[in-house]
N, C-alpha and C positions, 0 to 999 in steps of 0.2 A: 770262070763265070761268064765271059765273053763280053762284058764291059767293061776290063780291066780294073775293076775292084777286086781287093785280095781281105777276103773274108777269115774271121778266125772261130767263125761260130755264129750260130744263133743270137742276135741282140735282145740282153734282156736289164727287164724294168725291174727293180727292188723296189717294192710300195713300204715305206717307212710311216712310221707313226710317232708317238712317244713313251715307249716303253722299249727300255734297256733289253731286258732280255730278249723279248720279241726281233727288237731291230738285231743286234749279236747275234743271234741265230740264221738272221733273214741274208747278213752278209758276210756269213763265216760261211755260207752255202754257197750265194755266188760267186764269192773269193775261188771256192773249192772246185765249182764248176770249170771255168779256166776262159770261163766266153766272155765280150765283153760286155760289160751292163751298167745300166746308168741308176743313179740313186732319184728318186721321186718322193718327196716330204709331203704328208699327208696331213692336213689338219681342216679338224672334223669340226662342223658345228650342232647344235641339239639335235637335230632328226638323227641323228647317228646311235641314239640310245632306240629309233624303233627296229622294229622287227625284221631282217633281211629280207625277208618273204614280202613285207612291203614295200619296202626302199625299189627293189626290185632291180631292174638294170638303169641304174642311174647317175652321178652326180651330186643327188638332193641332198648328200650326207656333207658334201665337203666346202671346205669355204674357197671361197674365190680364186685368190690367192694360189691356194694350190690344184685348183683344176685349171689354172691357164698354164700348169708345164705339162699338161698333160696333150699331148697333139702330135704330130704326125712328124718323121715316121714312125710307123707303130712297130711295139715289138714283136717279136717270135715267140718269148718266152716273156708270162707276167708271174714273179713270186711276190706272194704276199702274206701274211697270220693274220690270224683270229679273228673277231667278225666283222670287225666296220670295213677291213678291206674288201670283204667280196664284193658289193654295190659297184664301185671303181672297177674292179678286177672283171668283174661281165663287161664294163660299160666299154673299157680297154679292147675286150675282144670285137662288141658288136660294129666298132668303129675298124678295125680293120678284115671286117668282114669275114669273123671266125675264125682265121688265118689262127690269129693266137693261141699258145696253148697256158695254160694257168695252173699251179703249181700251189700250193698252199700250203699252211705250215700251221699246227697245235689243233684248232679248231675251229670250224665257222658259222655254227647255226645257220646253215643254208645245208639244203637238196647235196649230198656228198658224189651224185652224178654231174653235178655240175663245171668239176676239174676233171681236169687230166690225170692229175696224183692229188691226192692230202697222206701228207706226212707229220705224223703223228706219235707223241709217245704216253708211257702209262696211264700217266695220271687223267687224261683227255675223257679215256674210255669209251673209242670211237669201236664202233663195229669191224670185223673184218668185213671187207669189202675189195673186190679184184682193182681198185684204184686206190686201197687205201695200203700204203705201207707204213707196219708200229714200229719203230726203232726203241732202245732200251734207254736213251735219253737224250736230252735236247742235242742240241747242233750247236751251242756256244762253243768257240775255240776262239784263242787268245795264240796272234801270231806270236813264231818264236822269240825273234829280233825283237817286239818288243818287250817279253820278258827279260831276255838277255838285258837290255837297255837300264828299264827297273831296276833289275837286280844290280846294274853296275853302279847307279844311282844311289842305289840305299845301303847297299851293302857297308861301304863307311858309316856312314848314321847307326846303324846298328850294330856295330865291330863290339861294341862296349858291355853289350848285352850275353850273357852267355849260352849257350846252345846243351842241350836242342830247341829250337823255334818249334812251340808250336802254335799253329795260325787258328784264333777264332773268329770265323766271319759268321756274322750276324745281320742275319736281316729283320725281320719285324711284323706289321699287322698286316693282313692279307682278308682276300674273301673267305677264308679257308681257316686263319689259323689268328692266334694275337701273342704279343709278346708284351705282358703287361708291368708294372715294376716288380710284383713279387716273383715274375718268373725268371726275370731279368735278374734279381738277384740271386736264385739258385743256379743260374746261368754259372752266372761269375766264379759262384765257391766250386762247382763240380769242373769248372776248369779247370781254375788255382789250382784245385788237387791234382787232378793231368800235367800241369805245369810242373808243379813240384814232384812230383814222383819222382817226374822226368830230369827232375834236378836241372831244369831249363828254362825257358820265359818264354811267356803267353806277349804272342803279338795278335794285337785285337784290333778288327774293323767293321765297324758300323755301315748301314747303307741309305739309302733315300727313305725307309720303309720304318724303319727304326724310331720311337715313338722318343723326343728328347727324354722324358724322365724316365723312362727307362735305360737310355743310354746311360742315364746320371746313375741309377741303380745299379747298373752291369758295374760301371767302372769302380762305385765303392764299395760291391761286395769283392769285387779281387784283389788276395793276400800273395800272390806268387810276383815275382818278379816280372815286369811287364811292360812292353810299349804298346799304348791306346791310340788310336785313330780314329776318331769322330765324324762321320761323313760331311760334308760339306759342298754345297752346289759349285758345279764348275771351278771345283780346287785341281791345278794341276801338278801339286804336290802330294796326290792321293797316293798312297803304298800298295792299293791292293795287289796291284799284278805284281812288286816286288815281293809280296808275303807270297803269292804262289811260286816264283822260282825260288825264293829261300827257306820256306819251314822246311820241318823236317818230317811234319803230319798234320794233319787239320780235326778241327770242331767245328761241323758247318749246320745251322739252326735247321731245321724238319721244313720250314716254308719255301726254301728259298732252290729251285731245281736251278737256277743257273750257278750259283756259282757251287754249287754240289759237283754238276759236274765236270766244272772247273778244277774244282780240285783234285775229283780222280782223274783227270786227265794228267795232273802231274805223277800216278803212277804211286806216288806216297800213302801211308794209313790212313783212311778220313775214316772219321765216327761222326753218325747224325745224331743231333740234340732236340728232342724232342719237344717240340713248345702245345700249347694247350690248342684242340681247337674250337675255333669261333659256331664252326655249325658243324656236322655227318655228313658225310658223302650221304646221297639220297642211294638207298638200294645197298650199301655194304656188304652186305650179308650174301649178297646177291652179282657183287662184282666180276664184272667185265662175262659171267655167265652170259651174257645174251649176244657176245661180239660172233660165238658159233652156232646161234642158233637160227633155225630156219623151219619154214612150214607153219603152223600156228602155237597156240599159248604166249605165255604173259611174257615170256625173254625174246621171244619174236617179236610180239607186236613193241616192246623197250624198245629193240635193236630199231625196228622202220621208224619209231618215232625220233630218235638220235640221228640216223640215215635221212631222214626226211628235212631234217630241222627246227620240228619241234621242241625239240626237248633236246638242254645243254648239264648232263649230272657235272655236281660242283667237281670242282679237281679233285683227287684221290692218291695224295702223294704216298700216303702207304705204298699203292702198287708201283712206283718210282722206284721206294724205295727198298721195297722185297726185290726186284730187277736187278739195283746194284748189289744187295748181296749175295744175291745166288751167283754173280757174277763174280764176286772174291773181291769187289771194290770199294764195298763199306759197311762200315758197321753203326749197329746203334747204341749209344753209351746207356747202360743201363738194361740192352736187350739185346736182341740178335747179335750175334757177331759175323763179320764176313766170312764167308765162302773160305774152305785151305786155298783152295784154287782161283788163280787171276784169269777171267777169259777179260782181253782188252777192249774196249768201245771200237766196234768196228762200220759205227751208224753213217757218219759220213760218207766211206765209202760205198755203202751202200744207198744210200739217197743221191748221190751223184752218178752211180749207178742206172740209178731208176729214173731220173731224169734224163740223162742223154740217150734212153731206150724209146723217149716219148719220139724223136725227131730221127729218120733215113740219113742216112751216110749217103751224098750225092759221089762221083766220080773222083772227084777234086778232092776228096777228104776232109769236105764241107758239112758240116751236121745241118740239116733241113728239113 
């Protein structure tokens, strides 16, 4: 580089929020990347509920706090999800002078010409578009070592229990969906029965989302032999990541795409449990028709108003979850069953892929 600095890459920003799965996604991707990048905490005050189209390229969304880590040097690479990040994520660019390239991840009700990539999958229901690549599901990955860790952790605690394990993670009320007590109780029996067939025990985990009296419901509709886990803030005796390296199959609730695809990422049978939903995907009937359409009529002018940023259709984890089964990675208790055939999640490498294609390979075998 001729200043004697020895570069490994592109420097890049991870814009953080607080939402789990959002953040998981955001730095299981950098992780993946292999450049080095700094984490940046995002915390939003009320303007942040208006409209990105107004916000515009700004700051006005964030509280103090966290816009004074944001300063120079600026990066090469800004990744960020869903919408309050964009405001920051232009603002990031205009300050170093477009230099920036910005990366985005689920969706943003902003102008989708705006990035360099948005990376997106089913449920979103973003148009195709030559900067948009749809992968078949999030980008949560849970490193190995710490499963291994987990599972060497719990594995004594549950020696006593007899196997097969299977793992019911539960998540809860959503924009999208609700897990109310009477659902939560047929929850519980439709397990138990899975549980007992299997002549094994239901290990059960609750999440942030998870409404208490239903969790109270879940736990006294199950008859099968069983360890419950109750979510709890900042517990760091939570089991989840040991139930993923130890069951021996999952039941993972219809709402919940991260830890879905957490579980098929262990390669084991998951079956999705279907919970009621709160509203329709707007357009159903009409799904994801408009991602290939072009020229005029009603699926064109859909597609520019999504592409545009007007218009955000509620998530549609149906089409999640038709993706995992044609895939051979899940089924639905009660419905579809998986695919004969396993094709494995091969999304990450493809999103890391498509990111280091944004930046020239200098001489040095420096990405720039």
């Amino acid at each position: 580089m001729g200043d004697g600095t020895v570069r490994r890459g592109p420097l890049v920003w991870v814009l953080l929020a607080d939402r789990a799965g959002g953040n998981g996604q955001l730095l299981s991707l950098a992780e993946a990347l292999g450049w080095p990048f700094e984490r940046r905490a995002m915390a939003y005050n009320g303007l942040n509920r208006l409209p990105n189209l107004l916000l515009g390229i700004s700051l006005k969304s964030v509280r103090p706090t966290a816009a004074g880590t944001l300063r120079p040097p600026w990066p090469d690479l800004v990744i960020g999800a869903s919408r309050r990040s964009v405001p920051v994520a232009r603002w990031i660019r205009q300050q170093s002078g477009g230099r920036t390239k910005l990366v985005h991840l689920l969706h943003a009700m902003a102008p989708l010409d705006l990035f360099d990539l948005v990376i997106t999958t089913p449920q979103y229901r973003l148009p195709e578009r030559p900067n948009v690549l749809h992968l078949a599901a999030p980008l949560n990955r849970i490193a190995e070592p710490l499963l291994h860790a987990a599972a060497a952790a719990w594995a004594p605690r549950l020696e006593h229990l007899r196997g097969p394990f299977v793992a019911l993670l539960v998540g809860g009320n959503s924009a999208t969906h609700r897990l109310d007590p009477a659902t939560a109780r047929q929850l519980g029996a439709a397990a138990s029965k899975i549980a007992e067939d299997a002549g094994g025990t239901l290990l059960v985990s609750t999440s942030p989302r998870t409404p208490v009296a239903s969790a109270d419901a879940l736990a006294a509709a199950i008859t099968s032999a069983s360890f419950i886990y109750r979510w709890r803030p900042g517990d760091t005796a939570n089991p989840y990541h040991a139930f993923l390296a130890l069951a021996d199959r999952f039941i993972v609730t219809s709402d919940s795409a991260s830890q879905l695809v957490e579980a098929c990422l262990t390669e084991k049978p998951v079956d999705i449990y279907d919970l009621p939903r709160s509203r329709q995907p707007i357009l159903r009937s009409k799904e994801w028709m408009w991602r290939h359409s072009e020229g005029s009529g009603f699926d064109a002018a859909v597609g520019r108003l999504v592409e545009w940023g007007f218009l955000k259709p509620p998530r549609d984890f149906e089409a999640l979850h038709r993706v995992l089964r044609a895939r051979g990675l899940a089924g639905t208790i009660g419905g579809e069953p998986a695919a004969s055939t396993r094709e494995p999640l091969d999304d990450m490498a493809r999103a890391v892929a498509a990111i280091r294609g944004l930046f020239v390979e200098t001489a040095d075998g420096d990405p720039r």
